[in-house]
C-alpha positions as CSV (number, residue, x, y, z in Angstrom):
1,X,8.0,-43.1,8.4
2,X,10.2,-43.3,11.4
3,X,12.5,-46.5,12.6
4,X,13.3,-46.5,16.3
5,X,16.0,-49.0,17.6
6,X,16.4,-48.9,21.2
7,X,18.7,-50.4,23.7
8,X,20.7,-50.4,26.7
9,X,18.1,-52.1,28.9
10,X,19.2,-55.1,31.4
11,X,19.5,-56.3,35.0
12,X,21.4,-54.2,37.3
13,X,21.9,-54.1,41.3
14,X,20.0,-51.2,43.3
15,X,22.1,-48.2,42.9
16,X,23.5,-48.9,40.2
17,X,23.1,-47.2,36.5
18,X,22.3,-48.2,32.9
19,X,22.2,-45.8,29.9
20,X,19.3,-46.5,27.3
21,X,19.6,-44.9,24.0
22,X,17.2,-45.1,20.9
23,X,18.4,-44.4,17.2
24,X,16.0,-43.1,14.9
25,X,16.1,-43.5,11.6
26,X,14.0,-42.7,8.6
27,X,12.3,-39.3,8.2
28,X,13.7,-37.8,11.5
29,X,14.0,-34.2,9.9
30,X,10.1,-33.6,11.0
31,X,10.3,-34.8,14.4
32,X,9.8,-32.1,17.2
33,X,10.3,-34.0,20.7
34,X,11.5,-37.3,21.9
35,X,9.9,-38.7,25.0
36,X,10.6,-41.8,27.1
37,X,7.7,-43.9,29.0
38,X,7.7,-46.8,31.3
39,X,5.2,-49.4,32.4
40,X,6.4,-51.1,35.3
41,X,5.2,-54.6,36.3
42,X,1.3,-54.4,36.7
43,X,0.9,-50.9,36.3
44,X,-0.1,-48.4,33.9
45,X,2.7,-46.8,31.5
46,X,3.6,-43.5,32.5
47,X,5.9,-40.7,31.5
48,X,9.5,-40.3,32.2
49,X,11.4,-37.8,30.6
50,X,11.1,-35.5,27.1
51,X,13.4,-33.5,25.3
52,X,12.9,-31.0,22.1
53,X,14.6,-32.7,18.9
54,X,16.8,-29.6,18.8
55,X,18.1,-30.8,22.9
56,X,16.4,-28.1,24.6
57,X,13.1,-28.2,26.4
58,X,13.6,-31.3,28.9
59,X,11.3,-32.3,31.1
60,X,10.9,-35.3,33.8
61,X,8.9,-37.0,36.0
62,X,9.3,-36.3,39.6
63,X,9.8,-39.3,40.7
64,X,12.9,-39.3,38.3
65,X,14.6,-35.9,38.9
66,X,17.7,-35.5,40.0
67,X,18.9,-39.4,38.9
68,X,17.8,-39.5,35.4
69,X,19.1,-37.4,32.3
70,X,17.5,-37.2,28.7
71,X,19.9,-35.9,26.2
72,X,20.4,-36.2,22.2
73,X,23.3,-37.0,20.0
74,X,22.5,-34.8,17.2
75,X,25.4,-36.8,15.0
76,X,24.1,-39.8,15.4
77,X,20.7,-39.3,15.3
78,X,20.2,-40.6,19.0
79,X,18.2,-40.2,22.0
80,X,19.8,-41.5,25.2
81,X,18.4,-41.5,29.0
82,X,20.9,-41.8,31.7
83,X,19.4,-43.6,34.6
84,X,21.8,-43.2,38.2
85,X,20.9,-44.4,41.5
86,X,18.5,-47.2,40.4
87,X,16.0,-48.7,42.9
88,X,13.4,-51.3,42.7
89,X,10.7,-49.3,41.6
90,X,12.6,-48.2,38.0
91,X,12.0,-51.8,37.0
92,X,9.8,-51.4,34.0
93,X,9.6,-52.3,30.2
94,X,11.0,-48.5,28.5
95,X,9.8,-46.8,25.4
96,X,11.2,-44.0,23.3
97,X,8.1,-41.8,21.5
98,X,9.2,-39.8,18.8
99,X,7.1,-37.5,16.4
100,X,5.3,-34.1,15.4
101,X,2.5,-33.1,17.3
102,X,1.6,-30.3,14.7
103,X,1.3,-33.2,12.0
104,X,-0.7,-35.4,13.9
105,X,1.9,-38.7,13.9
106,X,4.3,-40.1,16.5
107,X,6.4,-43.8,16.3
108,X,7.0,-46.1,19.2
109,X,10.2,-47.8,19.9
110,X,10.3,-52.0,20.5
111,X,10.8,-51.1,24.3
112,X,14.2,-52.5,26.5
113,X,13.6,-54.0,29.7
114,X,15.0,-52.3,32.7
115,X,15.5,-54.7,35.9
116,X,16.9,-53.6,39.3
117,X,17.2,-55.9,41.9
118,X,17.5,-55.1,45.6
């Protein structure tokens, strides 16, 4: 069993920046990959960023490169995205996914709202 706390989320001006980070806690020694979604307002959720557990293997979506980072704090148990040059658009309710897809389980995190206002 896996406890995600995430936060970071808020209102912020276009062009701006916000740093989400989720803690995991519980039985975080089997998870293999992290991954952060989003479901903006009226729209489907859709994928963001991902990272191996170990901090390698990063990926992102395209229409994030270049302004978003996904790192881990191996200390503190820790996922955190790094979001720069905000715009409209990233408005969207965020998730941190964590879990082992060679097991068959994976956790959701209680989502932080991300506002940007033009």
């Amino acid at each position: 069993q896996v406890q995600l706390v995430e936060s970071g989320g808020g209102l912020v001006q276009a062009g701006g920046s916000l740093r989400l980070s989720c803690a995991a806690s519980g039985r975080t020694f089997s998870i293999t990959a992290m991954s952060w979604f989003r479901q903006p307002p009226e729209k489907e959720r859709e994928f963001v960023a991902s990272i191996g557990w170990s901090g390698g293997n990063t990926n992102y979506a395209d229409s994030v490169k270049g302004r978003f980072t996904i790192s881990r704090d191996d200390a503190e148990n820790t996922v955190h995205l790094q979001m720069n040059s905000l715009q409209p658009e990233d408005t969207a309710m965020y998730y941190c996914n964590v879990g082992n897809v060679k097991a068959g389980w994976n956790y959701w995190g209680q989502g932080t709202q991300v506002t940007v206002s033009s």
